[in-house]
N, C-alpha and C positions, 0 to 999 in steps of 0.2 A: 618527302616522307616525314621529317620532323615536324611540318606545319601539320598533317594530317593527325599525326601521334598526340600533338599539341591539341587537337581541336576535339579529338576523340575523347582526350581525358577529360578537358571541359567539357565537353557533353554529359559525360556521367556524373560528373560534381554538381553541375546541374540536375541530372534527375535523382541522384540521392538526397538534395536540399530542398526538391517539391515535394518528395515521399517523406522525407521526413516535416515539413510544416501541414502535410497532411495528417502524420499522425499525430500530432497534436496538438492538432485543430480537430479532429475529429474526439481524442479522448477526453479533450475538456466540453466538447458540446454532450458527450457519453456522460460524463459525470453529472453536467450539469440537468440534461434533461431526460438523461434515461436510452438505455440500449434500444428498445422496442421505439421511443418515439421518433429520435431521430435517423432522416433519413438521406438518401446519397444526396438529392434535391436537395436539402436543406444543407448540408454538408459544400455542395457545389455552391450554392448561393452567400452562403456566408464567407468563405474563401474567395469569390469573385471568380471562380475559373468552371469548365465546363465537366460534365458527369464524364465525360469521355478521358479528363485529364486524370482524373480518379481513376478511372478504370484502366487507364495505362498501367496504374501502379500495382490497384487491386482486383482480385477475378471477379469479386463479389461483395456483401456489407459483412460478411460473414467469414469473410477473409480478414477483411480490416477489423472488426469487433476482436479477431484472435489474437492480431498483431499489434493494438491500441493495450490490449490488455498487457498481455507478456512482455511488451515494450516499456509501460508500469510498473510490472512487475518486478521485471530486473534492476531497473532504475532503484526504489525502493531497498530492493536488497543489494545491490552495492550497496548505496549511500548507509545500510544498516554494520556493514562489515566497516565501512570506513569509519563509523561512531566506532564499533566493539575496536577497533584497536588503538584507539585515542588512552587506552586503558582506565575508562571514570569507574567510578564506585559503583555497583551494579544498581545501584536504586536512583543512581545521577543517570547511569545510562538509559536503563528504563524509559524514562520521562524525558529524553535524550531523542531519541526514539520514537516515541510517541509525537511530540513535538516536529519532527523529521515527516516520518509518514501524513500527517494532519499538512504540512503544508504543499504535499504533493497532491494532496485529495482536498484540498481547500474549497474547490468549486464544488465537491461531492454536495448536491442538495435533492440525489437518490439514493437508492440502493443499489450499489454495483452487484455486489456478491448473489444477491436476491432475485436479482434480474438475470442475471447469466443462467442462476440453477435455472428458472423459468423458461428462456427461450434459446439457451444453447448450453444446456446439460453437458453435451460431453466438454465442452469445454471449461465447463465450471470447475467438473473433478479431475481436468487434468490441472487445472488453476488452484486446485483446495491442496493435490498431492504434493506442487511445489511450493506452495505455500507451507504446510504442514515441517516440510522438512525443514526448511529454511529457518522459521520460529521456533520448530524444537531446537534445532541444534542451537541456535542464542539461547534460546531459555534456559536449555540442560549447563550452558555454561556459565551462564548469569546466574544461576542457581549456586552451581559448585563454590564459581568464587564467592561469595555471598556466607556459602557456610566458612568459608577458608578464614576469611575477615570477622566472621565473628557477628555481621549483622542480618542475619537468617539461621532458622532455628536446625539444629544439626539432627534433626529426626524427622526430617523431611523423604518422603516416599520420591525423590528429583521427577523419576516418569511420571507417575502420577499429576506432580504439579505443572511442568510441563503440556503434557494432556489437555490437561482440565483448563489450562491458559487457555492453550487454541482451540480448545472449545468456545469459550465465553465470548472471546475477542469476534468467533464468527456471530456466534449469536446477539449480539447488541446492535448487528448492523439490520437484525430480522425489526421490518418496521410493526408486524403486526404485534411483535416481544413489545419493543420501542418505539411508539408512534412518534412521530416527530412533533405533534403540537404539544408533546408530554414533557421530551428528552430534545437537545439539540446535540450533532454529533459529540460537540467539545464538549459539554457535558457526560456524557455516557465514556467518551475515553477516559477522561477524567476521574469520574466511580469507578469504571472496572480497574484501572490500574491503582487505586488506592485501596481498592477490596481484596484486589491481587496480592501485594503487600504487604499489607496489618495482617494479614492470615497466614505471613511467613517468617515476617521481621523478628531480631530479639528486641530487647529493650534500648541498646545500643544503635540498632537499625530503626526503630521508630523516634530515635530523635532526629537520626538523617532523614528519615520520611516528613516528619514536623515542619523540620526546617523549611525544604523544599515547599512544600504545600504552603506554606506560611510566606515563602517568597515569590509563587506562583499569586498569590492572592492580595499582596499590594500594589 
């Protein structure tokens, strides 16, 4: 009975550790060549294992696109809650942050966000609502503390800027906004979170902004 208990449990530590180099193996080919291009084929062949091993795991490509994504997602946002409670200076965190997300989407050389509304809408907005929440509730607090210390201007509308963040942040990834032989990603994170910024800092907050950017750039 104990050899069988024994053999059962490795069995599934096994099939959790294919399921998971499947996903991601499949989210970095996602990023890199696009939801719509790549396919189970290509997916099987690049892994070395057959469409049938895939499909043990998942029903469909459209199962897996749901679960490569979300599976990112969360990722992402822990690693964002375990910055906010490092407790940095909101404008260190920031760029904390940003830095953070960029090197999980490092292969991104599509539009994730773009391609999803495109060919699997509802998962897009259910991917924009938890996203929404997630970066309001940082920004609404990165905001507060921010006026508390004295380096953001204490006549700030907080929703408002908030808002208008997750707005932009989705909009720079729209490539027809930002074509890519124009902007490359790191660049455009880079503008939007210093536009973000200078549009809220006091004079006390733009020399923490200075610094940084001035240490970014040697």
């Amino acid at each position: 009975m104990e050899t069988i208990f024994v053999f059962s449990v490795s069995l599934i530590l096994l099939t959790v550790q294919m399921k998971d180099k499947i996903l991601h193996k499949a989210t970095e080919l996602f990023l890199n060549l696009g939801f719509k291009s790549v396919t189970m084929d290509d997916l099987a062949q690049q892994m070395g294992i057959s469409k049938k091993t895939i499909y043990s795991h998942f029903q469909n490509k459209t199962q897996l696109v749901e679960e490569c994504t979300m599976d990112l997602f969360w990722c992402i946002s822990d690693g964002i809650d375990e910055i906010v409670a490092t407790g940095k200076n909101p404008i260190e965190e920031l760029y904390e942050i940003k830095r953070f997300a960029m090197e999980h989407l490092k292969g991104e050389k599509t539009s994730p966000q773009y391609q999803l509304q495109k060919y699997y809408p509802k998962l897009h907005e259910t991917l924009k609502k938890k996203q929404f929440d997630v970066m309001r509730t940082c920004v609404l607090d990165n905001i507060k503390r921010g006026i508390q210390m004295g380096i953001y201007r204490v006549n700030l509308n907080i929703e408002f800027v908030s808002r208008i963040y997750f707005t932009g942040a989705l909009s720079i990834k729209d490539n027809s906004l930002f074509p890519m032989n124009m902007f490359s990603n790191a660049q455009l994170e880079d503008y939007f979170l210093e536009y973000h910024l200078r549009g809220i800092v006091t004079p006390k907050g733009r020399k923490i902004l200075n610094e940084i950017i001035n240490s970014n750039q040697e």
